[in-house]
C-alpha positions in Angstrom: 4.3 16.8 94.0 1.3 16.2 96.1 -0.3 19.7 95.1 -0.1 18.7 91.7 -2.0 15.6 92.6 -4.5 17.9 94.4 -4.6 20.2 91.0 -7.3 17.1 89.9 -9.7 19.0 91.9 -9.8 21.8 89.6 -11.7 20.4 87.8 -14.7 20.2 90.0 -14.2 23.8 90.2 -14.4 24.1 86.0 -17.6 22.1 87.1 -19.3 24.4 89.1 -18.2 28.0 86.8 -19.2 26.1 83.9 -22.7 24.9 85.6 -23.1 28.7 86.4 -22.9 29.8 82.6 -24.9 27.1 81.0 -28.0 27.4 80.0 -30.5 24.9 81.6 -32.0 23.2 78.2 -29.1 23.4 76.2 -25.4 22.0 78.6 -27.5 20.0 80.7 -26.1 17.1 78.7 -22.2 18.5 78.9 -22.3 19.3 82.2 -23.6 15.9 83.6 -20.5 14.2 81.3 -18.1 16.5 82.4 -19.5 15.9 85.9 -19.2 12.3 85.7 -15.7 12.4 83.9 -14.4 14.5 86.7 -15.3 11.8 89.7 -14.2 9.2 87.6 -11.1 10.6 87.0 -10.6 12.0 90.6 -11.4 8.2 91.8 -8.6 6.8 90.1 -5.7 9.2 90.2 -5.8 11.2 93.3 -6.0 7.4 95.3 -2.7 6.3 93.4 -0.6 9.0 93.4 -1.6 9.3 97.4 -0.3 5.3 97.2 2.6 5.8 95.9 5.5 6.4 98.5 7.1 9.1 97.7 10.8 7.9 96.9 8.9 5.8 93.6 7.6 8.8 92.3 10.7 8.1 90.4 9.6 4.9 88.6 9.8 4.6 84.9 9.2 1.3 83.5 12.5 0.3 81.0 11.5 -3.2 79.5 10.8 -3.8 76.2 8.8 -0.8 73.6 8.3 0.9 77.3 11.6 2.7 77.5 12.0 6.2 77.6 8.0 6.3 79.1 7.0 9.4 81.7 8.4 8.1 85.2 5.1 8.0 87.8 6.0 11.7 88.9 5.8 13.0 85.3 2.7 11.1 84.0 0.7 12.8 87.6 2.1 16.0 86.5 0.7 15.7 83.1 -2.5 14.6 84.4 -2.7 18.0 86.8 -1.4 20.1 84.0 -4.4 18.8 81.4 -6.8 19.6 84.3 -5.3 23.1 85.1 -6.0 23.5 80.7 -9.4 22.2 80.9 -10.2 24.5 83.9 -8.9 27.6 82.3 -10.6 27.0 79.2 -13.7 26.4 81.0 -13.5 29.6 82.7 -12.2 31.6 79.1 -8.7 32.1 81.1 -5.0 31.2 80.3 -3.4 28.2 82.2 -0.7 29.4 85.1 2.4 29.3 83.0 4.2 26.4 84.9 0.4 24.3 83.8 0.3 25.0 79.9 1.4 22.0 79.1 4.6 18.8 78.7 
């Protein structure tokens, strides 16, 4: 599970093939968002999934309009699988099968 956590910093990959094929005047914009979303998004997810023990990965929430939510394990998945998606598409590739999507 932990190297789907890791999969987050494919993205900063996308960032730097995507950087190579821009051109200066016109992605300069794009790139600095998708820059910025990236560290945000590696800030807050890699951090809590690396706080989670383990043995909770488990944990689904069951009270109330929750029930039947993605346990923890399966919303981290989903996270890494949306970054493998956005890195393929960056780089004009297919996702790795297991990746293309939940």
């Amino acid at each position: 599970m932990r190297k789907l956590v890791r999969g987050t910093t494919l993205l900063m990959w996308g960032r730097i093939a995507f950087a190579q094929g821009a051109k200066p005047a016109e992605n300069v914009g794009i790139s600095k968002a998708t820059d910025e979303w990236v560290t945000k998004t590696e800030q807050l997810v890699v951090p809590a999934a690396e706080a989670m023990p383990e043995e909770k990965y488990s944990f689904a929430t069951t009270n109330g309009e929750f029930a039947g939510v993605r346990t923890f394990a399966e919303q981290v998945k989903h996270l890494a699988a949306g970054n493998y998606q956005l890195g393929a598409h960056i780089l004009c590739e297919k996702p790795p099968h297991d990746e293309q999507g939940e």
